[in-house]
C-alpha positions as CSV (number, residue, x, y, z in Angstrom):
1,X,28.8,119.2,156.3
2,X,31.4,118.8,153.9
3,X,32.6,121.1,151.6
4,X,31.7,120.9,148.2
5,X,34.6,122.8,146.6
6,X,37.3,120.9,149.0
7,X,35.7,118.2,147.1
8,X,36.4,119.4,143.6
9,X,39.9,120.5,144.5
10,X,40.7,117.4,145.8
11,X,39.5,115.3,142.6
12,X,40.9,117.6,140.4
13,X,44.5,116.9,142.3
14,X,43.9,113.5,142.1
15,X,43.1,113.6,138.3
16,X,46.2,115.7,138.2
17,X,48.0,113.3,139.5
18,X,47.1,110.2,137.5
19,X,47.7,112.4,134.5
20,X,51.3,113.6,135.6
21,X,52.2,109.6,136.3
22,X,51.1,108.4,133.2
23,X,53.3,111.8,131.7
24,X,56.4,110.8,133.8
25,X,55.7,106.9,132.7
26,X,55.8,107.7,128.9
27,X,58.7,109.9,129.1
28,X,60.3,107.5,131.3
29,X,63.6,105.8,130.2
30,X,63.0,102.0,128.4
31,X,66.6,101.3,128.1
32,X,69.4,103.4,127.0
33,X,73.3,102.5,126.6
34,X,75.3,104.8,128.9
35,X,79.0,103.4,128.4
36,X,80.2,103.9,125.7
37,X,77.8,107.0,125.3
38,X,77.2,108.5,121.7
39,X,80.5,110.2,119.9
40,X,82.9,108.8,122.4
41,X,86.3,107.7,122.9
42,X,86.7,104.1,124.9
43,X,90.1,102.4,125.4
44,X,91.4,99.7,127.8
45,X,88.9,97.4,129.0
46,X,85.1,99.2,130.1
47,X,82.2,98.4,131.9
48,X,79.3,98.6,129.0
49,X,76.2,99.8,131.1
50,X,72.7,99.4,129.9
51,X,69.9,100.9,132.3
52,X,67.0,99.2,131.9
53,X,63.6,100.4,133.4
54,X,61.9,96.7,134.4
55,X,58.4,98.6,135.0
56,X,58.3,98.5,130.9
57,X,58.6,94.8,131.0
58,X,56.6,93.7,134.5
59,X,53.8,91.2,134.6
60,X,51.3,94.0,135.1
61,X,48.7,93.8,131.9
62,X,46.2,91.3,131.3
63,X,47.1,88.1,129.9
64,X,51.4,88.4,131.1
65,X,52.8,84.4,131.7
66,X,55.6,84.1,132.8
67,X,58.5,83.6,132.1
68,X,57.8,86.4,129.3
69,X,57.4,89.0,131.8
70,X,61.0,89.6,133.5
71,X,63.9,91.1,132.2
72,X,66.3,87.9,131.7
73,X,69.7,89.6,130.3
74,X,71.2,91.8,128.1
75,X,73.6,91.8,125.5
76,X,75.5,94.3,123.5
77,X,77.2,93.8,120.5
78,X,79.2,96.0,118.3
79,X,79.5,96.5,114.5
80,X,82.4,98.8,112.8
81,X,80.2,101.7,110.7
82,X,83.3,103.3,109.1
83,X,85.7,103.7,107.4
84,X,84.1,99.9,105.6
85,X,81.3,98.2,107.1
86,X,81.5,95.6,109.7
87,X,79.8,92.4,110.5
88,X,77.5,93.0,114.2
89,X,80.0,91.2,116.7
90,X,78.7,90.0,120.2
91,X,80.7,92.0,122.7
92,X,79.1,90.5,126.1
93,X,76.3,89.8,128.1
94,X,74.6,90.1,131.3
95,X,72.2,87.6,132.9
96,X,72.3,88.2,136.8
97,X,70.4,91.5,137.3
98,X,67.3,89.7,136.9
99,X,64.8,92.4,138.5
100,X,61.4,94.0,137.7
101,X,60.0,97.1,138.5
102,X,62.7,99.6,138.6
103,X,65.6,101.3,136.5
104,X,68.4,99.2,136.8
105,X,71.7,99.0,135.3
106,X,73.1,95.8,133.2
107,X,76.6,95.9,133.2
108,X,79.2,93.9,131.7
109,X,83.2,93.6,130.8
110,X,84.4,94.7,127.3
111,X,88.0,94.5,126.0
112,X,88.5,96.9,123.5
113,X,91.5,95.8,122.3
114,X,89.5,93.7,120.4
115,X,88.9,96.8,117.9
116,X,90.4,98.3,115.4
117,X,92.0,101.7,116.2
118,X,90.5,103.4,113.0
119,X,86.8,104.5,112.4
120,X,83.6,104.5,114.3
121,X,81.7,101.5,115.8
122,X,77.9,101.7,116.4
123,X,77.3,99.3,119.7
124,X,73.6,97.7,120.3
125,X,72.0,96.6,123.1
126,X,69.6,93.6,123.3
127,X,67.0,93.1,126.1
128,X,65.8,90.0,126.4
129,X,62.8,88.2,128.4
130,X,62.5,84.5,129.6
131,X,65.2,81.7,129.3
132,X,66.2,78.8,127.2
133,X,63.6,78.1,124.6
134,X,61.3,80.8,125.9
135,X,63.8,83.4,125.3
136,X,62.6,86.0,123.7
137,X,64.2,89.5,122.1
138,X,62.1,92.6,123.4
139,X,63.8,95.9,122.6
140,X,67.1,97.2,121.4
141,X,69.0,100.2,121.5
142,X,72.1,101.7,119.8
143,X,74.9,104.1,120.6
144,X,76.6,105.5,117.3
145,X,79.8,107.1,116.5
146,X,82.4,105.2,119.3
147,X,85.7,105.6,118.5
148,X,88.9,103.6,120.2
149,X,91.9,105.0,120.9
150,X,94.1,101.6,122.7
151,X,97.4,101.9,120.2
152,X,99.4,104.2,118.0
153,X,99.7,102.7,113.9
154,X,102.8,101.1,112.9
155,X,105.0,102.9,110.3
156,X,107.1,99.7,110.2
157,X,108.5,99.0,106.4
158,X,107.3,96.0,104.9
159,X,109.1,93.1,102.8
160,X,108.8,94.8,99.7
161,X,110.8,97.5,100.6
162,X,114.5,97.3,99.5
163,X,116.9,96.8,102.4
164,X,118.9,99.8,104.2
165,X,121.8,100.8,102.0
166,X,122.0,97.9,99.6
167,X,122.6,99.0,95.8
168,X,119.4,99.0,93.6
169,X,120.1,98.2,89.6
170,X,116.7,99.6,88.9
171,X,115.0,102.3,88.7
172,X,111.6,101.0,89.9
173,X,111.2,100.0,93.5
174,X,108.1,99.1,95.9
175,X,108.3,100.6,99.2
176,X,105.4,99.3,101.7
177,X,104.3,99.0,105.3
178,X,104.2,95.8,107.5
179,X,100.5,94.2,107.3
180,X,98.0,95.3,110.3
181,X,98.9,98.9,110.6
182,X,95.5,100.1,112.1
183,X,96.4,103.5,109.6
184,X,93.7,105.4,108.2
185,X,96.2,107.4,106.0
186,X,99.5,107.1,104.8
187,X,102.6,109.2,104.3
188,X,105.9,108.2,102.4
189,X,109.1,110.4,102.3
190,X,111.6,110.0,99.8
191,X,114.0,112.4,99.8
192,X,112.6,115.8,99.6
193,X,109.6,114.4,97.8
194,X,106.3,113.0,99.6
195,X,103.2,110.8,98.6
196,X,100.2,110.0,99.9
197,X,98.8,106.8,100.1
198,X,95.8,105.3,101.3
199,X,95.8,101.9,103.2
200,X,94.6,98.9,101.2
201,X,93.8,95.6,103.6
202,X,95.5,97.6,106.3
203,X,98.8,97.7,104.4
204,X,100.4,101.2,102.9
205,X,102.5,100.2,99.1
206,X,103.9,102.6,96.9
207,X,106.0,102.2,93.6
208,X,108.3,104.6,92.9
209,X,109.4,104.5,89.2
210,X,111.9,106.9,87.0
211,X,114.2,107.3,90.1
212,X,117.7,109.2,89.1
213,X,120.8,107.8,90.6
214,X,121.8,108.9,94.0
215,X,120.8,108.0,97.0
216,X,117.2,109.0,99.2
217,X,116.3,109.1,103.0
218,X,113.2,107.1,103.1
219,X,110.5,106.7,105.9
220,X,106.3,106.3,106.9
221,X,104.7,108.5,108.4
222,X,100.9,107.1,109.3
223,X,97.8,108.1,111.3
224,X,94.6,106.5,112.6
225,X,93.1,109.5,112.9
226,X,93.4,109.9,116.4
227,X,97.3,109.1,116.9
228,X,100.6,109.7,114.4
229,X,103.5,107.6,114.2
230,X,106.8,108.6,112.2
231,X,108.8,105.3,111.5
232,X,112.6,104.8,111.2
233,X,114.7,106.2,108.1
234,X,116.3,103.6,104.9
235,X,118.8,104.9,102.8
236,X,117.5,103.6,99.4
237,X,120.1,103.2,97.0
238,X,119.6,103.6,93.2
239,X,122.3,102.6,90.6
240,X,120.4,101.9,87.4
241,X,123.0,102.9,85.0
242,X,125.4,100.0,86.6
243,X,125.0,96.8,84.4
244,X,125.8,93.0,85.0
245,X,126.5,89.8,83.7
246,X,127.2,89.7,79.9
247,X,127.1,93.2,79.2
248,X,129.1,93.7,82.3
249,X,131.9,91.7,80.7
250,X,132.0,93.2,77.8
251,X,132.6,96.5,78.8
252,X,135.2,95.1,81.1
253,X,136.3,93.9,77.7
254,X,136.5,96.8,75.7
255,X,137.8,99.1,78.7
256,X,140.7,96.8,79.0
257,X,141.3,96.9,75.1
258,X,141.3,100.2,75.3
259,X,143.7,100.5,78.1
260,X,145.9,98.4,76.2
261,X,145.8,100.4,73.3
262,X,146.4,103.5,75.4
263,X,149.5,101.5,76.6
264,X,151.0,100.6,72.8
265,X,150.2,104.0,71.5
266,X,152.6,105.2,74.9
267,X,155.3,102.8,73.7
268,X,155.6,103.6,70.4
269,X,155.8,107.3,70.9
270,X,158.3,107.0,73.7
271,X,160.3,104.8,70.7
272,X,159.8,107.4,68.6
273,X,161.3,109.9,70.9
274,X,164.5,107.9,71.7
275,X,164.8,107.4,67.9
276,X,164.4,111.0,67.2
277,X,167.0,112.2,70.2
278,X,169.2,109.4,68.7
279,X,169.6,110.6,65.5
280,X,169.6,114.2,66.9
281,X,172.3,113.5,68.9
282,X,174.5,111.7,65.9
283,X,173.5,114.4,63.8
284,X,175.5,116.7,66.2
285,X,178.3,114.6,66.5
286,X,178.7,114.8,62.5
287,X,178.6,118.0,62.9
288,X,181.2,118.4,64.8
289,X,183.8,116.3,63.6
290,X,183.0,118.1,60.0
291,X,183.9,121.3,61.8
């Protein structure tokens, strides 16, 4: 005779069971992106890796045709979140792990040199079903806050900036960067002075006006956030009180007048002496003879 609560316990496992499945099936993973993860750092070239459970895609509910039932590929793009929005780039794609029915991991080969060194990138993930005309965009899923860390900045001085050592006859001068410095922030020493500037189109300027006379060690200093570079030194020379051209001549003019002057005044008081010691000395002789 079979036992009646053997028979209970053995349904209520069962029920148990189903209930626990259809637990573990809703909490199971759809897709995910694991490289880069969330608030990382990537460099070099990477492996982007997408697991993918299939069983949320199979052919298994009524009315499924294929080929809208498999997992056909998977690509993952990426778009540049700060510090100015980007435009959602395609990264790469996958289309050979074609499989169904268990949690399996789309992978494919990213270059980050391709990014910028500055900000965060937000990468997405597309899963896709069927092929060709039939293909069709099913789910999606993001990673946020990447950062990439593949070069220092350049500190490099741009065209702008006067050349090492050569005289300036103003006051006013531009000192900038080279173009493409991948700098979040600026720094430019002049002397024992400093500024702060904050890239524009990836370029650091900075006009430096009411500059005394004299002569300043000048360098960039710039950072990505991540990485600092200190560039080389310029002597910037400033000589706004020199003059040129017209009024340059006439000073020349009037300084050599002058000189000339200096030079007659010199001659006619030396005459003066010799007449004076002349007439001193014939004054004596007079004297003498008189005596």
């Amino acid at each position: 005779m079979v036992n009646r609560k053997h028979i209970w316990k053995l349904a209520l496992l069962e029920v148990f069971s189903v209930f626990a499945a259809m637990l573990i099936q809703a909490a199971a993973i759809t897709q995910e992106i694991h490289t880069p993860a969330a608030n990382s750092r990537i460099s070099g070239t990477i492996n982007l890796i997408v697991p993918v459970n299939g069983t949320m895609y199979s052919c298994n509910v009524a009315g499924c045709i294929p080929p809208f039932a498999n997992v056909s590929q998977v690509g993952v793009n990426y778009t540049r979140t700060s510090p100015s929005g980007g435009l959602e780039t395609g990264g790469c794609i996958n289309r050979s792990n074609i499989d169904n029915g268990t949690l399996t991991n789309w992978t494919c080969s990213f270059n980050t040199n391709v990014l910028e060194d500055i900000g965060t990138y937000t990468f997405t993930a597309y899963v896709y079903n069927g092929t060709g005309a039939n293909l069709v965009q099913r789910n999606t899923t993001t990673s946020t806050g990447v950062t990439v860390d593949n070069f220092a900045p350049s500190a490099v001085f741009g065209a702008l900036t006067p050349a090492d050592n050569v005289e300036q006859k103003a006051n006013t001068v531009t000192v900038d960067t080279e173009a493409d410095i991948n700098a979040t922030s600026c720094t430019l020493f002049v002397g024992a002075k400093d500024y702060d500037v904050t890239p524009s189109g990836d370029v650091c300027s900075r006009q430096l006006s009411s500059l005394s006379d004299g002569s300043y060690t000048i360098y960039w200093q710039t950072s990505d956030g991540l990485n600092s570079t200190t560039g080389a030194t310029r002597t910037l020379r400033i000589n706004a009180k020199g003059v040129s051209g017209a009024a340059a001549t006439e000073i020349t003019r009037q300084a050599v007048a002058r000189e000339q002057g200096d030079t007659t005044m010199l001659v006619i008081i030396g005459s003066v002496i010799v007449v004076v010691v002349v007439v001193g000395g014939a004054f004596g002789v007079w004297r003498l003879t008189k005596g």
